[in-house]
C-alpha positions as a Markdown table, in Angstrom:
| # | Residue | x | y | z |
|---|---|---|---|---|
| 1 | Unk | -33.6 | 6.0 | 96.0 |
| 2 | Unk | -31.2 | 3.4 | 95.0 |
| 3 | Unk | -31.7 | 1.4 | 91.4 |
| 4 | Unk | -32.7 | -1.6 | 93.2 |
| 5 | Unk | -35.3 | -0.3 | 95.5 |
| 6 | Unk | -36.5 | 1.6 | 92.1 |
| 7 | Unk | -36.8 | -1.9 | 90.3 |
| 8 | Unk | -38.4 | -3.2 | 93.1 |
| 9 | Unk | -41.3 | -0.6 | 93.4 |
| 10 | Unk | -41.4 | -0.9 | 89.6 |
| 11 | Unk | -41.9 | -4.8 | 89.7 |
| 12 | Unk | -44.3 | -4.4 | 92.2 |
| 13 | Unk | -46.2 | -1.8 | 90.1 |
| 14 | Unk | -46.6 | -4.0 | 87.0 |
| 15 | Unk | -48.0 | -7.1 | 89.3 |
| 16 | Unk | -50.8 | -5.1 | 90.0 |
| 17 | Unk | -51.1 | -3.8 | 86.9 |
| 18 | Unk | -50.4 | -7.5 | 84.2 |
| 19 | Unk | -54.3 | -7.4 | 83.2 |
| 20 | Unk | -54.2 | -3.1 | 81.8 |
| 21 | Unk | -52.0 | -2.5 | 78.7 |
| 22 | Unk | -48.6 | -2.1 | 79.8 |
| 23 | Unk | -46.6 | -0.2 | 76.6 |
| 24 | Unk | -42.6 | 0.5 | 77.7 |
| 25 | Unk | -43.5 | 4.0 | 76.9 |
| 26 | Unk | -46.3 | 3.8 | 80.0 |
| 27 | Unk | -44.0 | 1.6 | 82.1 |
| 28 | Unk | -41.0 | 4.4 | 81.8 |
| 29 | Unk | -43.2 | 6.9 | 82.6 |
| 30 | Unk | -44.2 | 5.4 | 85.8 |
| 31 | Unk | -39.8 | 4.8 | 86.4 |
| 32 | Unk | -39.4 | 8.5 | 85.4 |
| 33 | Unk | -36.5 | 7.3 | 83.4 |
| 34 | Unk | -36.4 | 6.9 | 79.3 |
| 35 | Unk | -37.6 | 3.6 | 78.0 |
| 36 | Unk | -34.6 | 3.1 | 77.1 |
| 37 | Unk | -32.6 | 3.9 | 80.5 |
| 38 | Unk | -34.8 | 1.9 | 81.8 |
| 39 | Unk | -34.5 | -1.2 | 80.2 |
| 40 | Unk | -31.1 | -1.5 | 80.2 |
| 41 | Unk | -31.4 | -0.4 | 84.3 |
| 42 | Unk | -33.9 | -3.6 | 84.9 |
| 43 | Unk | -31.8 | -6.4 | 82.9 |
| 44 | Unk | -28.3 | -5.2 | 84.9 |
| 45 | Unk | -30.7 | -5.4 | 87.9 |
| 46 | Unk | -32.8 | -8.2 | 87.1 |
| 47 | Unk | -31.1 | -10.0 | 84.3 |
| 48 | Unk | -34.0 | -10.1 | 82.6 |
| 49 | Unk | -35.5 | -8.3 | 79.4 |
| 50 | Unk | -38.4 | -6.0 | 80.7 |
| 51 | Unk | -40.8 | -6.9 | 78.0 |
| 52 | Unk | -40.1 | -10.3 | 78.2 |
| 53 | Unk | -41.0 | -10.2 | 82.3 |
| 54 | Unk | -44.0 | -8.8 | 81.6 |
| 55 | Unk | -44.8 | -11.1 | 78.9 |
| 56 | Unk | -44.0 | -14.5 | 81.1 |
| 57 | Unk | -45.7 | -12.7 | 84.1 |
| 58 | Unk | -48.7 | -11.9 | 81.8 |
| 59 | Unk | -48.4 | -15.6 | 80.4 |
| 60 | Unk | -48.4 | -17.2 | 84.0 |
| 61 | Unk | -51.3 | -14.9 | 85.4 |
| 62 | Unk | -53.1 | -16.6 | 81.8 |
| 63 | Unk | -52.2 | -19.8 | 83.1 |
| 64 | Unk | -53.7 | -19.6 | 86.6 |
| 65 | Unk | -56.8 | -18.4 | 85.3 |
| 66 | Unk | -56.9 | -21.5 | 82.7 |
| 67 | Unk | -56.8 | -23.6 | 85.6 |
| 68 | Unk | -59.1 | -22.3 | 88.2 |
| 69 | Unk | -61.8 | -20.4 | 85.7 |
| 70 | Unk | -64.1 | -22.1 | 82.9 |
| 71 | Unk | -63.2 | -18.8 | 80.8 |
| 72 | Unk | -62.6 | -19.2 | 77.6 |
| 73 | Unk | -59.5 | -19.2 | 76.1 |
| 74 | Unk | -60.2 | -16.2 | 74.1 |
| 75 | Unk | -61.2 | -13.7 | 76.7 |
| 76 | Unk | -58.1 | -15.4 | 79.4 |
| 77 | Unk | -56.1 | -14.0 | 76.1 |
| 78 | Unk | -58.0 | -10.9 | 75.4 |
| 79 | Unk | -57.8 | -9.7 | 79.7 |
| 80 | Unk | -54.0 | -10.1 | 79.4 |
| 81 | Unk | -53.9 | -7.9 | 75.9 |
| 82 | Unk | -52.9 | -10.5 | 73.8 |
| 83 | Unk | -54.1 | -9.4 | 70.1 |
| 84 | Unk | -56.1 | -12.6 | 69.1 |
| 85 | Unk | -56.2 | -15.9 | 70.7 |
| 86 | Unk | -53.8 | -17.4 | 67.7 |
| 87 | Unk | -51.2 | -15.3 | 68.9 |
| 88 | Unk | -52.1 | -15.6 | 72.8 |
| 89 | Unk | -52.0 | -19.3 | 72.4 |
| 90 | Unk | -48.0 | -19.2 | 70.4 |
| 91 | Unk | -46.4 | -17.8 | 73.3 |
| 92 | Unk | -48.4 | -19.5 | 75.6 |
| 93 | Unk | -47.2 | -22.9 | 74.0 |
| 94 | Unk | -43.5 | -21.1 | 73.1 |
| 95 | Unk | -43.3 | -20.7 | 77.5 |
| 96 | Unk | -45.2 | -23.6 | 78.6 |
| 97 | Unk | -44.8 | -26.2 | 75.8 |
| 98 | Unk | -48.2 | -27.3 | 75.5 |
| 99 | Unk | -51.4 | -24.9 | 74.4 |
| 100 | Unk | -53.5 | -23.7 | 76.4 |
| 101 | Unk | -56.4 | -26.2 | 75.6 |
| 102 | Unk | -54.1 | -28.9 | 76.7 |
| 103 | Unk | -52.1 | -27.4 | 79.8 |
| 104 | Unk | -56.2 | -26.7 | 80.8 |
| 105 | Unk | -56.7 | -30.4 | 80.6 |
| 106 | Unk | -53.6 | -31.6 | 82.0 |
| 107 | Unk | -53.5 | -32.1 | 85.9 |
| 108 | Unk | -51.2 | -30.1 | 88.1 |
| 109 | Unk | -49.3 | -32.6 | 89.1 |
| 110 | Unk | -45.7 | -32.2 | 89.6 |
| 111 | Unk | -45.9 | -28.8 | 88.5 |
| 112 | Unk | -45.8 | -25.6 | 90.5 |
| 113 | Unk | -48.3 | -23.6 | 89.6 |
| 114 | Unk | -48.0 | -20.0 | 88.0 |
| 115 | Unk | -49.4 | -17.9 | 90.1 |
| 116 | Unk | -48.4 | -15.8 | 93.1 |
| 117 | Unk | -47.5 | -16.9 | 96.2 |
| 118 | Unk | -48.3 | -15.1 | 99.1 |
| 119 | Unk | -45.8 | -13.5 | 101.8 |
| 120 | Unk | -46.2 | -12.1 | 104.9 |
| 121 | Unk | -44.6 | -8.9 | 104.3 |
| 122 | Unk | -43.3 | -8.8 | 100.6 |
| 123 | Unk | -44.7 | -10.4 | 97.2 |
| 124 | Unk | -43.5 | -13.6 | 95.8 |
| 125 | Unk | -43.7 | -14.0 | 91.8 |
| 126 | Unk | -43.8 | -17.0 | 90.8 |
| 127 | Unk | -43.7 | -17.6 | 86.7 |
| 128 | Unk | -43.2 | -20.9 | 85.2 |
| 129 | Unk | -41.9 | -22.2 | 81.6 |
| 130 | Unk | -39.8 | -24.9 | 80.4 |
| 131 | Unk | -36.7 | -23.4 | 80.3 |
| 132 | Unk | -37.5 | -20.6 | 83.3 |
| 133 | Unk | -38.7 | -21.1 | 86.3 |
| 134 | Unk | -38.7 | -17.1 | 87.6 |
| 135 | Unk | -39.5 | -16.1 | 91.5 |
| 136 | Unk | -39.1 | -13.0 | 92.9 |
| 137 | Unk | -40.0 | -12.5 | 96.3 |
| 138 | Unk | -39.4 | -8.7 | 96.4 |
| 139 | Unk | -35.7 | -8.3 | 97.9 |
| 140 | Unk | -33.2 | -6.3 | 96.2 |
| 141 | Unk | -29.9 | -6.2 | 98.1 |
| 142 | Unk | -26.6 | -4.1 | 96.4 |
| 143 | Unk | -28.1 | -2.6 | 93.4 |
| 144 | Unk | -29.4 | -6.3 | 92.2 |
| 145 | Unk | -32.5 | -8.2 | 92.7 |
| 146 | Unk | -31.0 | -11.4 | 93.9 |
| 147 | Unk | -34.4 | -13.2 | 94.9 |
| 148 | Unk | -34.6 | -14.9 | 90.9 |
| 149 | Unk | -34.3 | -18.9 | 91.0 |
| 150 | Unk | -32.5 | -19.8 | 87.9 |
| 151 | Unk | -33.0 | -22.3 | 85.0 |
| 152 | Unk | -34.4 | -25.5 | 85.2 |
């Protein structure tokens, strides 16, 4: 199995797996490689940092549910195993630019929405911040995952 197709089954893995803890040391398990083979393996294929994707995917998932749940903010941060709701509600604002109180009240408008995006045949990922604006849609062609958009 080539690196890509091996990033690709991983990325599909931790989709299905953003709301259960997700340590590297669980995550490289699942690769069969070291933590640290395998980060380095995902940025040259993905260009991104592998905690950082699971953070903005986590982060995006949180999003979605702020949106289309009356949750409160603590338990949307508490499913997607952020410590405390202070700390769920920095990165939320450092990817989004707004806390999560006010991206709740704020209308959609203009604005894609973070969630996923369904496919016939393969998964689209869709995660959105102000400076990123991430979609995979589960093709990896010559040992990279080409399927990113790029900065906004």
């Amino acid at each position: 199995m080539d690196r890509a197709n091996i990033i690709h089954d991983l990325l599909d893995w931790i989709e299905t797996h953003l709301d259960q803890p997700l340590l590297l040391d669980n995550v490289a398990a699942k690769s069969g490689y070291s933590k640290w083979h395998l980060q380095r393996m995902f940025r040259s294929t993905t260009g991104h940092a592998l905690g950082s994707y699971i953070r903005e995917r986590r982060l995006s998932q949180a999003a979605q549910a702020l949106r289309s749940t009356p949750r409160s903010i603590l338990d949307i941060a508490l499913q997607f195993h952020f410590d405390s709701q202070p700390s769920f509600s920095r990165a939320f604002k450092k990817q989004f630019g707004k806390t999560p109180a006010v991206y709740r009240r704020t209308p959609a408008q203009g604005m894609t929405e973070a969630s996923p995006q369904s496919s016939a045949q393969q998964p689209n990922y869709h995660n959105e911040s102000p400076n990123l604006h991430l979609l995979y849609n589960g093709k990896c062609t010559d040992g990279k995952c080409t399927q990113w958009m790029g900065q906004r």
